[in-house]
N, C-alpha and C positions, 0 to 999 in steps of 0.2 A: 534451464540455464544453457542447456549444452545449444537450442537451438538459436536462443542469441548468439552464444558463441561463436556460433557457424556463420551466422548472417553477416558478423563484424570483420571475421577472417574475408568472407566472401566480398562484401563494400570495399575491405581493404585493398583486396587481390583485382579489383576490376579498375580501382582508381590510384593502380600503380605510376600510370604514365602521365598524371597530373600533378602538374607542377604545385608547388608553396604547402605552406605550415597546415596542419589542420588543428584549428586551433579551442573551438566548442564544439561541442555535441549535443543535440537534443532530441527525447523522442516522446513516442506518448504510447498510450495504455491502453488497455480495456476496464473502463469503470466498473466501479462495486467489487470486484474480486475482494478475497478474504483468505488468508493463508496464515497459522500458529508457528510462533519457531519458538527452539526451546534456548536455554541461555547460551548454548553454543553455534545459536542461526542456523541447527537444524532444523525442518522442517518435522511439526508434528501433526498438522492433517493435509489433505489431498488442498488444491487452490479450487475454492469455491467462484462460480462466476455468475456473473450478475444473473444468468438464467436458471441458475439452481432455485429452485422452488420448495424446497423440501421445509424452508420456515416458513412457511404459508401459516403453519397456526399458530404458531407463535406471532405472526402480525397479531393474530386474535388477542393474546395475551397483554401486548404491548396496550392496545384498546382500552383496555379492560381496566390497567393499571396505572395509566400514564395519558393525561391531556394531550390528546393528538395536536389540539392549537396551539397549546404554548411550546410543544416539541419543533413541531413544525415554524413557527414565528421564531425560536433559537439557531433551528437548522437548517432551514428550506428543503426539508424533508419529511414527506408525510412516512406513514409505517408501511413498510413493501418488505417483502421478499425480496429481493437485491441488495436492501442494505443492510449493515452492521448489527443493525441492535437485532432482528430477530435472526439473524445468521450466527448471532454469538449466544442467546439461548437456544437454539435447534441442538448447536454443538456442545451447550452444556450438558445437556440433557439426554443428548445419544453419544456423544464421547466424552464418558465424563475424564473417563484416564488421560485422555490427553489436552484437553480444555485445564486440567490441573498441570500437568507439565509445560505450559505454555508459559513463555517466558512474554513474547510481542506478540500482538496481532497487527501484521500486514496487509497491503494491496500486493499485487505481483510485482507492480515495480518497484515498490519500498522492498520487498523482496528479494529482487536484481540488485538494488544497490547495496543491500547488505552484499552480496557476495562481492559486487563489483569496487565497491569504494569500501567498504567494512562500515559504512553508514548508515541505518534505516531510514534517514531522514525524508520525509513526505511532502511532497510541492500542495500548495492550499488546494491547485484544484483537485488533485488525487482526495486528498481531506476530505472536501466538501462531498466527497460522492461516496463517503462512508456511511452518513446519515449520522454521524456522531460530532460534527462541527460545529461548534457555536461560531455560525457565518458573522455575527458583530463586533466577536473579542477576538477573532480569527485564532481559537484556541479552541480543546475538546470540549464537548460539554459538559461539564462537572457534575450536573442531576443527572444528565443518564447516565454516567461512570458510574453516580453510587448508584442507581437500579442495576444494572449491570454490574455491579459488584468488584468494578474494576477499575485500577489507578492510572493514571494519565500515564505514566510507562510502562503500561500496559500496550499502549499504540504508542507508535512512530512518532518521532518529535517533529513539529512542523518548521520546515525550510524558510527562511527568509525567501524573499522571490527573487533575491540577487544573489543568493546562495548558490554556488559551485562544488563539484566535486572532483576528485583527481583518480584513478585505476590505483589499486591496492596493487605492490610489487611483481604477484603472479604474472597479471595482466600486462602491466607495462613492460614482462617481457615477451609474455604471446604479441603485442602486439607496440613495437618500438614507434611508429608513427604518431601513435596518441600519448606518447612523453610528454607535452607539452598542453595535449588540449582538457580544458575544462568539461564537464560535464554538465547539466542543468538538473536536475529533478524531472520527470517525466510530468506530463501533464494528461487530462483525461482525453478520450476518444472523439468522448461526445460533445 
């Protein structure tokens, strides 16, 4: 957080001398990440990122239990290590203490926006690179919820794509310029 911070101060501070309203904002991510908050939006594991490999056997598992075609025809996501489902049994399974205190499971920038807007709310393409999206009802998947054990608020609720957000009071007063401008939802990298 603290290094957004810096960056927005920094944007701010360089485009002093330019005139008019700054009135949206948009930025984008790094796919796959996965980060636990507990009901107070504090964080309860480190931010995993799409190169963390350590659910590699658990893809096995997903195999093993679960129609990779019909997962994938729901989600446009085969089983990897990058995405959701086997990042959230690796974490069951080796944290369980905090896999149980977990309130959301997040991207980094559903992340962000909770601190920054008091929102988790998640842009479709953030969603789609969870591996958890049913890409036709543009909503979670409900079979892997229940394999995964887990309630649709359990993740982030998905943003309309003309959905906006506004800085939670803190921020609008670090940073008086952005009064007025909208936010977008971040989108992916890739």
């Amino acid at each position: 957080m603290s290094q957004l911070t810096r960056t927005v101060d920094d944007v701010l501070k360089a485009s002093e001398r330019i005139s008019g309203e700054i009135t949206h904002v948009a930025g984008a991510c790094f796919w796959h990440s996965l980060v636990g908050v507990d009901r107070d939006g504090k964080p309860t594991t480190k931010v995993l990122s799409w190169a963390d490999t350590r659910s590699r056997d658990d893809v096995s598992v997903l195999r093993k239990r679960l129609d990779e075609g019909e997962v994938h025809n729901r989600t446009g996501a085969r089983f990897h290590s990058s995405f959701w489902p086997a990042k959230l049994l690796w974490l069951k399974k080796t944290q369980p203490e905090a896999f149980s205190r977990t309130a959301q499971w997040l991207s980094l920038s559903d992340y962000l926006s909770l601190k920054l807007f008091g929102n988790s709310s998640t842009s479709i393409s953030m969603a789609s690179a969870s591996g958890i999206l049913d890409i036709r009802k543009c909503e979670w998947d409900k079979p892997l919820l229940r394999f995964l054990q887990l309630r649709g608020s359990h993740l982030p609720p998905i943003a309309d794509s003309r959905q906006t957000f506004r800085l939670i009071p803190k921020f609008l007063k670090r940073w008086p310029r952005l009064t007025n401008a909208e936010w977008f939802p971040a989108i992916g990298d890739g």
